[in-house]
PDB file of N, CA, C and O in Angstrom:
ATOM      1  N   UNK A   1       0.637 -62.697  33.499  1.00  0.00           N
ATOM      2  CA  UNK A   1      -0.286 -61.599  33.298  1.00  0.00           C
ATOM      3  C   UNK A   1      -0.662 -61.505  31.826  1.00  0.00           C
ATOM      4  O   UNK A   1       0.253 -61.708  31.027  1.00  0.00           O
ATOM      5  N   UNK A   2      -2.044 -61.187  31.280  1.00  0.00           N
ATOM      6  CA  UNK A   2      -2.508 -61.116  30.161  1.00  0.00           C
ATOM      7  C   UNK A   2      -2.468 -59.664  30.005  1.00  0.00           C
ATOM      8  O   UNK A   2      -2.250 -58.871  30.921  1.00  0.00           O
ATOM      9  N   UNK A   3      -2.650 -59.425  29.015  1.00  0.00           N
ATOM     10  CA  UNK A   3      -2.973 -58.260  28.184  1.00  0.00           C
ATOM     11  C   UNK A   3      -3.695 -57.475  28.486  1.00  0.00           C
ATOM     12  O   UNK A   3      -4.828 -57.827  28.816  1.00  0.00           O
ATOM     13  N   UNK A   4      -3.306 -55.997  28.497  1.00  0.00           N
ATOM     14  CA  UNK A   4      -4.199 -55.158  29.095  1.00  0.00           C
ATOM     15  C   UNK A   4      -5.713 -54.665  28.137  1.00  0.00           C
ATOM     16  O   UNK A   4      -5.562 -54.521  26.924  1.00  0.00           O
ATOM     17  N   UNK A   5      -6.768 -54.488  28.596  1.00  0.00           N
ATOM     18  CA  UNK A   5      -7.760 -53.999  28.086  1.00  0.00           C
ATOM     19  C   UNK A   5      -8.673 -52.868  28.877  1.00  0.00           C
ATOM     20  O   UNK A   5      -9.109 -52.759  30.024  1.00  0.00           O
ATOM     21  N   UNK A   6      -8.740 -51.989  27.518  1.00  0.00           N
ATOM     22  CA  UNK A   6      -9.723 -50.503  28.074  1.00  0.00           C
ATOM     23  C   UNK A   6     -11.189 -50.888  28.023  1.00  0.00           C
ATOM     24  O   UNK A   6     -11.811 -51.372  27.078  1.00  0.00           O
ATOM     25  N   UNK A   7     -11.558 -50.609  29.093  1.00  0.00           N
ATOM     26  CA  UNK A   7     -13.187 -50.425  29.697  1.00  0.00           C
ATOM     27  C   UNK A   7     -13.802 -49.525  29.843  1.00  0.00           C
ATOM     28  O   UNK A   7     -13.480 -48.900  30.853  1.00  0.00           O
ATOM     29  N   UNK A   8     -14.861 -48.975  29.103  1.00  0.00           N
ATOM     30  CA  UNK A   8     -15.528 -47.971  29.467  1.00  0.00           C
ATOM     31  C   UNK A   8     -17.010 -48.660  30.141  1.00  0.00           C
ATOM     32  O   UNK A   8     -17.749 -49.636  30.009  1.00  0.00           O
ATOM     33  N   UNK A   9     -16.829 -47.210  31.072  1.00  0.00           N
ATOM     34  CA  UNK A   9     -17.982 -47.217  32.148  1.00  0.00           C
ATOM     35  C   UNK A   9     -18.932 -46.178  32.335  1.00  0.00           C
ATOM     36  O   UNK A   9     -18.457 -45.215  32.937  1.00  0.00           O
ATOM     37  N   UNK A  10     -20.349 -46.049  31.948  1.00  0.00           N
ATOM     38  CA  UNK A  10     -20.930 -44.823  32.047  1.00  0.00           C
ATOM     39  C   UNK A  10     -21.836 -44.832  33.207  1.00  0.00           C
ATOM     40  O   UNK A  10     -22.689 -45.684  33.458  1.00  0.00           O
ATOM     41  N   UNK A  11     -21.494 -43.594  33.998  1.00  0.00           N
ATOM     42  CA  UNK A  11     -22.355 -43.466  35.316  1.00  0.00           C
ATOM     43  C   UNK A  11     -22.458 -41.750  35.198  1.00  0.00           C
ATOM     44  O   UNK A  11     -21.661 -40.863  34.893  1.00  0.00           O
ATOM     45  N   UNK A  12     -24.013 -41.801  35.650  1.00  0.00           N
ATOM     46  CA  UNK A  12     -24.330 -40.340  35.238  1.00  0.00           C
ATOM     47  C   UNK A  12     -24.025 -39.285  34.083  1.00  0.00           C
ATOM     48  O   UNK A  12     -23.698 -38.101  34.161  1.00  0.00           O
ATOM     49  N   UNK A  13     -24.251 -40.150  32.939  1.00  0.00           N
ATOM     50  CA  UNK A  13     -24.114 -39.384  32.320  1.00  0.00           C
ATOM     51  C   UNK A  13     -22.983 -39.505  31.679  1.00  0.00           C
ATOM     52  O   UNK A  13     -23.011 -39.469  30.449  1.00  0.00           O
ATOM     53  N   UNK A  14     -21.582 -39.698  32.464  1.00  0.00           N
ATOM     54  CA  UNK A  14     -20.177 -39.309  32.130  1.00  0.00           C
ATOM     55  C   UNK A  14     -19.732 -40.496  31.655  1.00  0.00           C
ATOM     56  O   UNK A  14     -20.487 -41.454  31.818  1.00  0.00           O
ATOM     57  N   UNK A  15     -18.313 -40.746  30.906  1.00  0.00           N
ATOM     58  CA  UNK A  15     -17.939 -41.807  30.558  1.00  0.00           C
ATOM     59  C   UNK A  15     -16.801 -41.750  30.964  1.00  0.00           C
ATOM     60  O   UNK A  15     -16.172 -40.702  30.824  1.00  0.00           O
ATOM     61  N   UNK A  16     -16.205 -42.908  31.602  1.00  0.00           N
ATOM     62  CA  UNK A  16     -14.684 -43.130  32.445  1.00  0.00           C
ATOM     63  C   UNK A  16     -14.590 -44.600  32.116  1.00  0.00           C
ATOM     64  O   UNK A  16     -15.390 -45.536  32.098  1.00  0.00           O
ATOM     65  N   UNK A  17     -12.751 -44.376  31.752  1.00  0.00           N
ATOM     66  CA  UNK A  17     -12.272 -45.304  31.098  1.00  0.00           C
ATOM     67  C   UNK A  17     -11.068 -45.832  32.008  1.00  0.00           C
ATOM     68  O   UNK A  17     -10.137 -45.073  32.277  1.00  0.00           O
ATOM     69  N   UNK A  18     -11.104 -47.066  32.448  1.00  0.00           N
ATOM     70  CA  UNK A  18     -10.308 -48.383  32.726  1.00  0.00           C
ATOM     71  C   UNK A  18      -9.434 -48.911  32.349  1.00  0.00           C
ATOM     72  O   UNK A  18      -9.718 -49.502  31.307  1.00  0.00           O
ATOM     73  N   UNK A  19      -7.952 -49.101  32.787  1.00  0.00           N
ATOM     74  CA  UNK A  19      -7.651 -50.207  32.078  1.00  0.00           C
ATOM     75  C   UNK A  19      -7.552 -51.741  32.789  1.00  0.00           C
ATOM     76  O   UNK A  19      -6.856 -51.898  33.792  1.00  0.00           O
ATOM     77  N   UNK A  20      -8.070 -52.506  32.373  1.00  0.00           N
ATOM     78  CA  UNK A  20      -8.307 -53.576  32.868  1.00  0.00           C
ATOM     79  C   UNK A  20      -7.712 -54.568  32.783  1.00  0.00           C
ATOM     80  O   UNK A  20      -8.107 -55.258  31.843  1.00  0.00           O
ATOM     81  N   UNK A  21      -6.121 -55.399  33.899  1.00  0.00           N
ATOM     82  CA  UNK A  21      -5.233 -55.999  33.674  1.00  0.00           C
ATOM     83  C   UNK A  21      -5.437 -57.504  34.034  1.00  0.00           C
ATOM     84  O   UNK A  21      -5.409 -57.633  35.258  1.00  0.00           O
ATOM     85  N   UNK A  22      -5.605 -58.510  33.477  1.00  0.00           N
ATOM     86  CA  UNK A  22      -6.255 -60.166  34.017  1.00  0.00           C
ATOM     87  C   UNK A  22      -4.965 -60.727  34.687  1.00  0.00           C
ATOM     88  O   UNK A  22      -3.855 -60.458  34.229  1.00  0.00           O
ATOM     89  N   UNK A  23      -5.116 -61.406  35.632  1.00  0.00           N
ATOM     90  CA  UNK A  23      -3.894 -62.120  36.509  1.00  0.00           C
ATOM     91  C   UNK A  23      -4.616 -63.570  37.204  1.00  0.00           C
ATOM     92  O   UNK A  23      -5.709 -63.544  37.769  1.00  0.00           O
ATOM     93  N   UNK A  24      -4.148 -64.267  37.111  1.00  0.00           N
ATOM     94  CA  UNK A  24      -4.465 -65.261  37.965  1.00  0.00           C
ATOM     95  C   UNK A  24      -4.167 -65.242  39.443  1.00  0.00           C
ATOM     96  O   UNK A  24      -3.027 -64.993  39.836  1.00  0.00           O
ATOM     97  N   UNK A  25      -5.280 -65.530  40.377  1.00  0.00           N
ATOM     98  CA  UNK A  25      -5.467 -65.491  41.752  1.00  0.00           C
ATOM     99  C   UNK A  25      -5.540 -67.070  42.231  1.00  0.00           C
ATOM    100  O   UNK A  25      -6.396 -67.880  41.872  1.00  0.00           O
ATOM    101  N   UNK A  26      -4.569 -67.283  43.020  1.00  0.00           N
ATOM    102  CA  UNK A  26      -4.335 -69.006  43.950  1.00  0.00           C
ATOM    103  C   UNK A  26      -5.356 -69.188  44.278  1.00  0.00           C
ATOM    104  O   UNK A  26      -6.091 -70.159  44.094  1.00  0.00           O
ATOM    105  N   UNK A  27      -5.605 -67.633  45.158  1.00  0.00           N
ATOM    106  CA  UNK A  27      -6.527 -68.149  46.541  1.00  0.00           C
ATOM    107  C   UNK A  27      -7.720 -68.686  45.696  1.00  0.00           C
ATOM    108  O   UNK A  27      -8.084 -69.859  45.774  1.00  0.00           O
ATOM    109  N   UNK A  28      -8.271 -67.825  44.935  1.00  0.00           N
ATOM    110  CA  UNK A  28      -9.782 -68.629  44.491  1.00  0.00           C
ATOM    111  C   UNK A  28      -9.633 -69.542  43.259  1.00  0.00           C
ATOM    112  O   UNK A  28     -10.556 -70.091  42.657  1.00  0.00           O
ATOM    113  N   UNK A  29      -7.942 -69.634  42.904  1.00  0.00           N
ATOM    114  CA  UNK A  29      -8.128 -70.392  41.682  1.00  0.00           C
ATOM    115  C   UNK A  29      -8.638 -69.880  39.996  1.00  0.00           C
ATOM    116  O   UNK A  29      -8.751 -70.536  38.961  1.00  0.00           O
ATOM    117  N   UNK A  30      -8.849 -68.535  40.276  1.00  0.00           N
ATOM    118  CA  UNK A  30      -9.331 -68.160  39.059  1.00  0.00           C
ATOM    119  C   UNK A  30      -8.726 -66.787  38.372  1.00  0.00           C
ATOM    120  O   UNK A  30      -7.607 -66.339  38.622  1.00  0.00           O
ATOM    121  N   UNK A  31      -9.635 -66.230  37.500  1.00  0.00           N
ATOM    122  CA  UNK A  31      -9.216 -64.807  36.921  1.00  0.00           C
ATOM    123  C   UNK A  31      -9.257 -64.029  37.834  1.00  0.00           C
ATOM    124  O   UNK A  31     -10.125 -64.239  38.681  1.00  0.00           O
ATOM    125  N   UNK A  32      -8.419 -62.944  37.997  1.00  0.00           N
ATOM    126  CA  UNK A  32      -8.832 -61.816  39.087  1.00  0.00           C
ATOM    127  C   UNK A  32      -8.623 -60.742  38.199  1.00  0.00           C
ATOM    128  O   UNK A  32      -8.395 -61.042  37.027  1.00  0.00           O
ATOM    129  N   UNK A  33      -8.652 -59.599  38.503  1.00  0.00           N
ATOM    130  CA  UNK A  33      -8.886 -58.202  37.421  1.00  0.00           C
ATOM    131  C   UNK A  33      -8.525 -57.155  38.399  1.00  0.00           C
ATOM    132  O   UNK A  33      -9.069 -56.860  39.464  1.00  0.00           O
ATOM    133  N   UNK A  34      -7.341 -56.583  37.723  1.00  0.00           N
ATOM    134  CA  UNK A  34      -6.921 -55.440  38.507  1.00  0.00           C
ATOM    135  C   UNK A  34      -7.296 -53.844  37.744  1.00  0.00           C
ATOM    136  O   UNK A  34      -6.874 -53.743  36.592  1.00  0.00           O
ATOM    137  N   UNK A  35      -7.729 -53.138  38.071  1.00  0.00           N
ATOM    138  CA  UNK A  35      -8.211 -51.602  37.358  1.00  0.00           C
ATOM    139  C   UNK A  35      -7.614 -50.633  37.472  1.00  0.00           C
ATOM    140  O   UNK A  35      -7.441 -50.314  38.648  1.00  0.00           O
ATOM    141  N   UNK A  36      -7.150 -49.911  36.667  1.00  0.00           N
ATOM    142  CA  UNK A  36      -6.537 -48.828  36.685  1.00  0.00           C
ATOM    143  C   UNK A  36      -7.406 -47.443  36.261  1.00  0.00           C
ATOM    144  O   UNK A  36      -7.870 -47.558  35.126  1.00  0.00           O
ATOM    145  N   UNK A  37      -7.596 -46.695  36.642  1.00  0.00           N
ATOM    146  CA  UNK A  37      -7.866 -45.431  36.073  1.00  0.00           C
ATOM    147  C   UNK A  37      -7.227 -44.924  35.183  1.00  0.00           C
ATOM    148  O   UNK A  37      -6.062 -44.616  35.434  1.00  0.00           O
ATOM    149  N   UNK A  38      -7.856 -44.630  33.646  1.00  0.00           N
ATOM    150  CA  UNK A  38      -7.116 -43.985  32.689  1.00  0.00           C
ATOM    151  C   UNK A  38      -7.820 -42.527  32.823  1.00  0.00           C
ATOM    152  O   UNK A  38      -6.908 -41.786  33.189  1.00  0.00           O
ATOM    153  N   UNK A  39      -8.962 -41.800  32.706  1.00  0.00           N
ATOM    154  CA  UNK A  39      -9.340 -40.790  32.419  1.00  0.00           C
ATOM    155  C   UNK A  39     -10.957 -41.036  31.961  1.00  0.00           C
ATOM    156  O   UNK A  39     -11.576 -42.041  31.613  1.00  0.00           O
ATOM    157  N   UNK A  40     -11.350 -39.532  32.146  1.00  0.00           N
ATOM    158  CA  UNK A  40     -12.926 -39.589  31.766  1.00  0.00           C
ATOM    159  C   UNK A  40     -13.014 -38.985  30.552  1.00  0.00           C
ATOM    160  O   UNK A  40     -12.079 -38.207  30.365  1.00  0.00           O
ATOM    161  N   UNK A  41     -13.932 -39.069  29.499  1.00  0.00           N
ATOM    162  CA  UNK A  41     -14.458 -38.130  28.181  1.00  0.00           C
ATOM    163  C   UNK A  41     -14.790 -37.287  28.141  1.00  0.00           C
ATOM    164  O   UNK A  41     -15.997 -37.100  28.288  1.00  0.00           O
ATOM    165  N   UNK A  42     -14.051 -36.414  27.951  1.00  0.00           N
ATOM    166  CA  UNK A  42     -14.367 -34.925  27.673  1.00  0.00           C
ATOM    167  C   UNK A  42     -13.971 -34.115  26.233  1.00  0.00           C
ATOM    168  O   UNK A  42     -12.783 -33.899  25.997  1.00  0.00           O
ATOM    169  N   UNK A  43     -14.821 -33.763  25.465  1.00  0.00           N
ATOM    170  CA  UNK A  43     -14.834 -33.331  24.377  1.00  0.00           C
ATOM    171  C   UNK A  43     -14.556 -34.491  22.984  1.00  0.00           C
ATOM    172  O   UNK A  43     -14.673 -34.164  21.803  1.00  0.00           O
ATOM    173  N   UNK A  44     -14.290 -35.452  23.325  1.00  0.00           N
ATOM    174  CA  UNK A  44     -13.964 -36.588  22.394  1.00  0.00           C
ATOM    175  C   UNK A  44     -12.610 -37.162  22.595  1.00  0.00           C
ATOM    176  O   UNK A  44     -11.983 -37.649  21.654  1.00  0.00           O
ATOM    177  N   UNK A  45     -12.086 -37.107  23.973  1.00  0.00           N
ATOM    178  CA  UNK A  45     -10.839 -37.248  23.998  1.00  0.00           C
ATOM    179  C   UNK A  45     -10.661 -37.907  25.659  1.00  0.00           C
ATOM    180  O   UNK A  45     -11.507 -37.555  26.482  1.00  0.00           O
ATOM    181  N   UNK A  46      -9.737 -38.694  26.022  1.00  0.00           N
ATOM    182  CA  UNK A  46     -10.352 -39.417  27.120  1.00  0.00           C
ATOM    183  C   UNK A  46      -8.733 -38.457  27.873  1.00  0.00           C
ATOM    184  O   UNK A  46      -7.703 -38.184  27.257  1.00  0.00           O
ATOM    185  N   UNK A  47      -9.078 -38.138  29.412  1.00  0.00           N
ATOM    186  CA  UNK A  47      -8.136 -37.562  30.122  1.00  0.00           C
ATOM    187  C   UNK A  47      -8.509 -37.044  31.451  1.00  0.00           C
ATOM    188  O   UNK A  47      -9.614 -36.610  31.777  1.00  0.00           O
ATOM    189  N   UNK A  48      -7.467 -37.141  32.164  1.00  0.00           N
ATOM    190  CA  UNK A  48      -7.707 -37.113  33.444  1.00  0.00           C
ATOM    191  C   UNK A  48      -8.459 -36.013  33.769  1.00  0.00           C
ATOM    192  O   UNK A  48      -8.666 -34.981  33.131  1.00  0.00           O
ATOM    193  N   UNK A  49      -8.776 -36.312  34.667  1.00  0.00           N
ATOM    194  CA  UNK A  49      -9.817 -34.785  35.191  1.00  0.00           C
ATOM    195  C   UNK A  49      -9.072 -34.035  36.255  1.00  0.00           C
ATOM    196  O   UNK A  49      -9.364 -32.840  36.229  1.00  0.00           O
ATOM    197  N   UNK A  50      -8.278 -34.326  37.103  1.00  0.00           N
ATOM    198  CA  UNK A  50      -7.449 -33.405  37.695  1.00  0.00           C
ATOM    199  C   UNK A  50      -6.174 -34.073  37.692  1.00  0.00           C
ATOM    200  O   UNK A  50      -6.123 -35.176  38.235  1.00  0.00           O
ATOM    201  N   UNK A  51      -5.288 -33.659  37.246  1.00  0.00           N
ATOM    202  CA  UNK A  51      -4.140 -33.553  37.024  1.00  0.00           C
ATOM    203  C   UNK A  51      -2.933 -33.838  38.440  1.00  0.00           C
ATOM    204  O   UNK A  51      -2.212 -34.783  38.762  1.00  0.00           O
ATOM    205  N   UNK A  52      -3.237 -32.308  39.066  1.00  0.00           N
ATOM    206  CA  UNK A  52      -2.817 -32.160  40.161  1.00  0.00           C
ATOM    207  C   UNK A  52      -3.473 -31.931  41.506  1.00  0.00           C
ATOM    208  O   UNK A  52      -4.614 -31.482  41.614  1.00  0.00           O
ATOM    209  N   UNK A  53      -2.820 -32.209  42.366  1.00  0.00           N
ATOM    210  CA  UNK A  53      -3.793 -31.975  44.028  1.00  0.00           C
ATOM    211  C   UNK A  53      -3.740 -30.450  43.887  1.00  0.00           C
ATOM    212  O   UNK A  53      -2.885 -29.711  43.401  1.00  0.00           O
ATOM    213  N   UNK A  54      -5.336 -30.130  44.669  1.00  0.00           N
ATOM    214  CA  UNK A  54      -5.431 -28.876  44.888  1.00  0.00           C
ATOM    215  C   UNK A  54      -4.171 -28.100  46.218  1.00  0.00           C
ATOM    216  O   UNK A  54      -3.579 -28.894  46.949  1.00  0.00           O
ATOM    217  N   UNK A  55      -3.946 -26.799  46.350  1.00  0.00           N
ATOM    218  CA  UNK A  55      -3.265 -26.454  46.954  1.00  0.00           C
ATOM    219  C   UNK A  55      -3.738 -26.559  48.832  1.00  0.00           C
ATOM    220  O   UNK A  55      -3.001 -26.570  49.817  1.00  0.00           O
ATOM    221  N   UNK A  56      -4.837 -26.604  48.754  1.00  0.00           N
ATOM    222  CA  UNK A  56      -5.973 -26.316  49.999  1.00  0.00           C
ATOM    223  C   UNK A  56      -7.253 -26.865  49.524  1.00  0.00           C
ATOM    224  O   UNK A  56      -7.805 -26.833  48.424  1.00  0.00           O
ATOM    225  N   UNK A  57      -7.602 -27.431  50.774  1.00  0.00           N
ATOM    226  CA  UNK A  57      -9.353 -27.254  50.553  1.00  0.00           C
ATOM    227  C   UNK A  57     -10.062 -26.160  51.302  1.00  0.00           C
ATOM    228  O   UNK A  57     -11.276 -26.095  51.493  1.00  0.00           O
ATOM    229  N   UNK A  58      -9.074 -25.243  51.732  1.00  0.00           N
ATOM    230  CA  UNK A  58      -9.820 -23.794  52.065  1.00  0.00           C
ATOM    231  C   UNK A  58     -10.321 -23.387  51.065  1.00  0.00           C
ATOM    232  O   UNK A  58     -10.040 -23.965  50.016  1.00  0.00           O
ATOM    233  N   UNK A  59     -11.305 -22.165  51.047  1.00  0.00           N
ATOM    234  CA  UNK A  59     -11.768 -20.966  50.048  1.00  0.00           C
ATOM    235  C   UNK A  59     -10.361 -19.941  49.801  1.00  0.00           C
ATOM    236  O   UNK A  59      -9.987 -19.538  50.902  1.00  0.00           O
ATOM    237  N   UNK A  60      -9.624 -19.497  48.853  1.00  0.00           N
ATOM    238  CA  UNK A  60      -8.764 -18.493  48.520  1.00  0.00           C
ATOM    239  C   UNK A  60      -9.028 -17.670  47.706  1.00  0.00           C
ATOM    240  O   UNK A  60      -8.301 -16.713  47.441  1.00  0.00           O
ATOM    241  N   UNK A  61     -10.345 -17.968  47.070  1.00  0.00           N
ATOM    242  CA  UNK A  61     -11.372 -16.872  46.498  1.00  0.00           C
ATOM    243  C   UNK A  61     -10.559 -15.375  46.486  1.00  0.00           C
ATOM    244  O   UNK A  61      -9.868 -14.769  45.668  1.00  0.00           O
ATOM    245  N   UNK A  62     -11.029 -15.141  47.827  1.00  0.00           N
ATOM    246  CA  UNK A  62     -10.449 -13.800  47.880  1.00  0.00           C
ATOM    247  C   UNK A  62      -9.066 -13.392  48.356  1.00  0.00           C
ATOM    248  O   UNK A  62      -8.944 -12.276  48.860  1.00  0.00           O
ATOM    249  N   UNK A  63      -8.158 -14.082  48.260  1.00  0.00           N
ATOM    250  CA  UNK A  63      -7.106 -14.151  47.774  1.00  0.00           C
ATOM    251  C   UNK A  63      -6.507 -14.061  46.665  1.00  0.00           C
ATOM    252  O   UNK A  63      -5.345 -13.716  46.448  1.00  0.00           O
ATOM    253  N   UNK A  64      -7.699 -14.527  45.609  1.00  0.00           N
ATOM    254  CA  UNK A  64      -6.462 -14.257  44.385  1.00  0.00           C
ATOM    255  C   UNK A  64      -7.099 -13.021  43.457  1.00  0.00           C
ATOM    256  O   UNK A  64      -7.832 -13.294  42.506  1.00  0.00           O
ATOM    257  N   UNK A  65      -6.833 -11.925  43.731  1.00  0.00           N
ATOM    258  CA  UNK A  65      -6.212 -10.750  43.360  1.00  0.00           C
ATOM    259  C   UNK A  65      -4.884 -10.209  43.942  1.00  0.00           C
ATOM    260  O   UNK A  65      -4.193  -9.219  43.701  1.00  0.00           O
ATOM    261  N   UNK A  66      -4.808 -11.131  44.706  1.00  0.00           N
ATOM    262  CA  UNK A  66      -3.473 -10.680  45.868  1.00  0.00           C
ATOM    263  C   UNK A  66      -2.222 -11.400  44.910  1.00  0.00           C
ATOM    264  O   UNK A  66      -1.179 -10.786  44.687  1.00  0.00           O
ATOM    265  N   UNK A  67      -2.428 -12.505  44.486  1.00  0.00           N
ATOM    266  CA  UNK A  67      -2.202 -13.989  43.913  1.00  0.00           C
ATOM    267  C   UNK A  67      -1.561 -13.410  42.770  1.00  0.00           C
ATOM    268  O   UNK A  67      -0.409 -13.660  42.418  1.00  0.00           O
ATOM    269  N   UNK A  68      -2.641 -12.345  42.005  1.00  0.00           N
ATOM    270  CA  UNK A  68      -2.207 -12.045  40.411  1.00  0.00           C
ATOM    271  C   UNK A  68      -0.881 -10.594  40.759  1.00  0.00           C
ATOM    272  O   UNK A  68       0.121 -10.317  40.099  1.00  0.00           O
ATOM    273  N   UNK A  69      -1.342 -10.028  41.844  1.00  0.00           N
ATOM    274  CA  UNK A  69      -0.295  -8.865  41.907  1.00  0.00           C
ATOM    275  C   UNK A  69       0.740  -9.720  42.294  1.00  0.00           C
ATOM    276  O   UNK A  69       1.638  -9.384  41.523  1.00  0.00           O
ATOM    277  N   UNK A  70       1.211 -10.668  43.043  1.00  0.00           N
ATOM    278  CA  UNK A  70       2.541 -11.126  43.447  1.00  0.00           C
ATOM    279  C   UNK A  70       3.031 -11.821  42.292  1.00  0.00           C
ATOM    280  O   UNK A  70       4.243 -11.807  42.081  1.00  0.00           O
ATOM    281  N   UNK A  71       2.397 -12.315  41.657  1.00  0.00           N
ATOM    282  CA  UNK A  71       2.903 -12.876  39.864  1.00  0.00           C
ATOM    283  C   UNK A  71       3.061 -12.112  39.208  1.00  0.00           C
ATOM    284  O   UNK A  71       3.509 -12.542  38.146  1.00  0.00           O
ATOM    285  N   UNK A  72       2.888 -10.708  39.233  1.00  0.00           N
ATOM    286  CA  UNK A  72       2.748  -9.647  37.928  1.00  0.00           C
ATOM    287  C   UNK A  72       4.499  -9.012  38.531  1.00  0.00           C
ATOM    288  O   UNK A  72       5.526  -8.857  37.871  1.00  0.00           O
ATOM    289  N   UNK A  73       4.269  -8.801  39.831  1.00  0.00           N
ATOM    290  CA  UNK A  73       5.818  -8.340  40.131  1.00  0.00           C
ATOM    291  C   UNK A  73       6.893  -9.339  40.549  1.00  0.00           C
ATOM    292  O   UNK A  73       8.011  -8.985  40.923  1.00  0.00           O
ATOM    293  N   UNK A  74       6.466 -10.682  40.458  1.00  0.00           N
ATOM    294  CA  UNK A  74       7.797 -11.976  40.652  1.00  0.00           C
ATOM    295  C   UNK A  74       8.066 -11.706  41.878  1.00  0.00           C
ATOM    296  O   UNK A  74       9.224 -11.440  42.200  1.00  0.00           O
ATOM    297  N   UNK A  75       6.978 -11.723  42.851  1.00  0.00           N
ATOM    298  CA  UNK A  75       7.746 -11.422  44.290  1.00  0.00           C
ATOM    299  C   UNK A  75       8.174 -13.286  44.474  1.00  0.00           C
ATOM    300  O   UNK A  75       9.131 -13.713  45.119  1.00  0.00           O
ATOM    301  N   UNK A  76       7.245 -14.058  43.774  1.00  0.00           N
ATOM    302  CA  UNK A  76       7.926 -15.719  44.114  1.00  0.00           C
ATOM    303  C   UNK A  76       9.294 -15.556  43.320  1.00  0.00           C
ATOM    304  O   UNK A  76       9.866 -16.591  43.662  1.00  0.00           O
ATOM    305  N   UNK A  77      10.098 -14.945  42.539  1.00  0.00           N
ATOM    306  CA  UNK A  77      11.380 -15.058  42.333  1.00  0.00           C
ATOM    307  C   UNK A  77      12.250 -14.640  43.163  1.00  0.00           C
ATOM    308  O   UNK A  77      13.192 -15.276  43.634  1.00  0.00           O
ATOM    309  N   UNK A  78      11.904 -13.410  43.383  1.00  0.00           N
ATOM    310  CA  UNK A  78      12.442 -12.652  44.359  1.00  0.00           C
ATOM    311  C   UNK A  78      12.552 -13.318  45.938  1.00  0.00           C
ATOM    312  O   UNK A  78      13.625 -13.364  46.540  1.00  0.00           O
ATOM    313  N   UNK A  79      11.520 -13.724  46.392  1.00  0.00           N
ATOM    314  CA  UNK A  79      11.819 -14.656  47.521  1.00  0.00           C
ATOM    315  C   UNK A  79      12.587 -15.730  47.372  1.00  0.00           C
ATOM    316  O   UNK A  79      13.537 -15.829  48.147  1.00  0.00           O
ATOM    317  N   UNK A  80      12.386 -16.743  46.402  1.00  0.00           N
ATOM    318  CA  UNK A  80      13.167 -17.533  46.145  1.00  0.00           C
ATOM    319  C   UNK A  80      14.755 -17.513  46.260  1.00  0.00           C
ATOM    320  O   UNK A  80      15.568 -18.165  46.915  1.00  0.00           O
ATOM    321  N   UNK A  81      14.844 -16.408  45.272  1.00  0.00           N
ATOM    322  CA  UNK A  81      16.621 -15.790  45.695  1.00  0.00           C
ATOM    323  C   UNK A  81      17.395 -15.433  47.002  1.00  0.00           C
ATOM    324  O   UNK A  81      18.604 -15.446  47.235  1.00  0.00           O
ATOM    325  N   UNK A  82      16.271 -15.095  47.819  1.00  0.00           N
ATOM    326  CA  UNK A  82      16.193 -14.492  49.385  1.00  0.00           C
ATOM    327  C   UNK A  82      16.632 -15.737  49.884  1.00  0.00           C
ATOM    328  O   UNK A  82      17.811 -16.067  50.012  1.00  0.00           O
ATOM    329  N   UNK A  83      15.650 -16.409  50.159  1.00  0.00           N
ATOM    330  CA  UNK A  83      15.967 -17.394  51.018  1.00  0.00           C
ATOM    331  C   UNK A  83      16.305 -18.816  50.509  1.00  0.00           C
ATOM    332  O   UNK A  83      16.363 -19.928  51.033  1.00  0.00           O
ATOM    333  N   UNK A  84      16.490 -18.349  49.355  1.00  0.00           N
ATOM    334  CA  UNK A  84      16.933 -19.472  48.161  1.00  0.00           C
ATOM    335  C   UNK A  84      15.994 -21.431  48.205  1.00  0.00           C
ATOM    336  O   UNK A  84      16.620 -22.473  48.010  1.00  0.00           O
ATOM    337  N   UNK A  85      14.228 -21.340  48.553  1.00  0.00           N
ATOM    338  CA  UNK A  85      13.566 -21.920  48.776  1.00  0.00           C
ATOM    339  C   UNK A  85      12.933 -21.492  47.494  1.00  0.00           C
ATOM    340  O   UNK A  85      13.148 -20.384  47.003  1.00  0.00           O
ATOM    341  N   UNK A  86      11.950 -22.613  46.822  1.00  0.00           N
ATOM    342  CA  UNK A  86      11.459 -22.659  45.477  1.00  0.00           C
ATOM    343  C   UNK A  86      10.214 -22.717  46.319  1.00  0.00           C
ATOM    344  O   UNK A  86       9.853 -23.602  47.095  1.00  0.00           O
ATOM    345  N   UNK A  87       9.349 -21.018  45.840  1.00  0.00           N
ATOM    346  CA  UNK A  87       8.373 -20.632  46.038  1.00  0.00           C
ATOM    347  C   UNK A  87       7.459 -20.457  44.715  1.00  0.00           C
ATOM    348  O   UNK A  87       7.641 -19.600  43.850  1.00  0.00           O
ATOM    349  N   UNK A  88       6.510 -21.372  44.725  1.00  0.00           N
ATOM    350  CA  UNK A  88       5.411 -21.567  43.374  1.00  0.00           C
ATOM    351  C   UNK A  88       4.377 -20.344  43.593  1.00  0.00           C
ATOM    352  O   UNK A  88       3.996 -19.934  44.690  1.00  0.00           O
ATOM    353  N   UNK A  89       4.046 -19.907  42.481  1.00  0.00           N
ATOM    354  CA  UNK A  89       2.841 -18.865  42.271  1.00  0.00           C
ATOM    355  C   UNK A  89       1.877 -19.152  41.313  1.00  0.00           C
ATOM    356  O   UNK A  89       0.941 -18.374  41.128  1.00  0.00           O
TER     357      UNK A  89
END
């Protein structure tokens, strides 16, 4: 395996960056190129754009005022202790 190299790619506008690893392939005898996702440009600084999976692809919109009162009183600690299950808020 050769040396890795960053690729940038601009589509619409945005810029997303590659890293691009060279390996030799039998079957065809030649270079093959494996890609990795590093992150897109945002503000001058290259980084992922989501981090983490969303919780749902429902709407919870209106849910979270419900969301901020159960964080303001630690009812996720408080359950946690209950049933001693690690409940995120």
């Amino acid at each position: 395996m050769g040396s890795p190299q960053t690729v940038k790619k601009v589509k619409n506008g945005s810029t997303y960056y590659y890293e691009r690893t060279p390996g030799y392939d039998p079957k065809t005898k030649n270079t093959a190129y494996k890609y990795r996702y590093v992150g897109k440009e945002m503000y001058g600084k290259v980084g992922r754009v989501r981090i983490t999976l969303p919780r749902r692809s429902y709407i919870y919109g209106p849910f979270l005022p419900l969301v901020k009162i159960m964080d303001s009183l630690r009812m996720g600690e408080i359950l946690s202790t209950i049933t001693g299950m690690k409940i995120s808020g």
